[in-house]
N, C-alpha and C positions, 0 to 999 in steps of 0.2 A: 391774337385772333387768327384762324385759322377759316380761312374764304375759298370759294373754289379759283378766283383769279390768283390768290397768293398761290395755290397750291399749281395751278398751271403755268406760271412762272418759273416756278422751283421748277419743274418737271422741263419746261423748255433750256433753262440753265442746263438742266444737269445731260437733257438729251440731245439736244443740238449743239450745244455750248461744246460737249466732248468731242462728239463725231467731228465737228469744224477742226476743235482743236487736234485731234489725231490725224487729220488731212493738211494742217499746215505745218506739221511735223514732219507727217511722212514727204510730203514736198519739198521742207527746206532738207530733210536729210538726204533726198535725191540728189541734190545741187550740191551739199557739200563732198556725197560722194565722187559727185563727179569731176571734182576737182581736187580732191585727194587721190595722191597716187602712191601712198604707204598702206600695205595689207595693214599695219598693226593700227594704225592709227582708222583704217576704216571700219573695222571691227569695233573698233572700242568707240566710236562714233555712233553705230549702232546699237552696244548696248547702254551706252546713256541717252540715246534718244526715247530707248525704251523703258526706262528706268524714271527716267528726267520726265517721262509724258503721265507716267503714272502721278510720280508726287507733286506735281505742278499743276497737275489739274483736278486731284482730290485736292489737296492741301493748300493750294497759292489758289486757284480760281474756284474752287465748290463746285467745278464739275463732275462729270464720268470720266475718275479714269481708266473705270475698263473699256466702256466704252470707245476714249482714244486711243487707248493701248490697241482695240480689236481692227479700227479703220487705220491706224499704222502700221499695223499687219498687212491689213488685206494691199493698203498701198504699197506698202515693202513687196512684197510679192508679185504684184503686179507692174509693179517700175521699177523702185529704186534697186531691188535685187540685181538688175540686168547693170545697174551701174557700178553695181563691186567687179575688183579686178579679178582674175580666175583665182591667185593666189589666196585672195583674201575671200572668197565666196568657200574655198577649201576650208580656209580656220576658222570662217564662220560656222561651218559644220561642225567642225571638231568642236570650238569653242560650246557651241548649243548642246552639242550628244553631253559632253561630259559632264554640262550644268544638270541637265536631265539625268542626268546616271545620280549625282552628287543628292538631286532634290529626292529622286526616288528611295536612295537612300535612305536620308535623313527622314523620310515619313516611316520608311518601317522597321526602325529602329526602337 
C-alpha cells in the first residue's frame, strides 16, 4: 500500500537520513585526519570515506548516497580539507586529476 505518510517517510530516510549521514562522515574524517600524520594513509582515508559513504548508505542504510557523498564534500572542503598535511593535500591532487583523466577516459572510449 502506498500512502502519502509512507511515501513521506521514505522521502525523509532518504533526504535527511543522507545529508545527516554525509555530515557525520565528513566530521568523523576531519578528526581522524587530524591525527593522522602519514600523507598515504590520509589520502586513502579520504577516499574510503568517500567510497565507504556511497555504499553504506545506498546499500547498508536505504539512504542518499549521493546526497551524503555531496555534504561530505561540501564538509571536506570546508574543514576537513584544512586538516590534510601539505604533503598529503598535494597527492590528494594528483591522486583526484588522474582518477578524473582515467574516468574521462574510460567514457569515450
Amino acid at each position: 500500500d502506498l500512502t502519502a505518510g509512507c511515501v513521506g517517510l521514505v522521502f525523509l530516510r532518504l533526504a535527511i537520513g543522507g545529508v545527516a549521514f554525509g555530515f557525520a562522515v565528513g566530521w568523523l574524517l576531519a578528526r581522524l585526519l587530524q591525527i593522522s600524520h602519514d600523507p598515504l594513509v590520509e589520502v586513502t582515508l579520504v577516499l574510503v570515506a568517500v567510497y565507504g559513504t556511497f555504499m553504506i548508505a545506498e546499500e547498508w542504510a536505504k539512504m542518499s548516497g549521493v546526497l551524503a557523498v555531496v555534504v561530505l564534500g561540501l564538509y571536506f572542503a570546508a574543514y576537513a580539507k584544512t586538516k590534510l598535511s601539505k604533503h598529503a593535500h598535494e597527492m590528494h591532487h594528483h591522486v583526484v586529476s588522474q582518477a578524473a583523466y582515467v574516468s574521462t577516459q574510460a567514457i569515450f572510449l
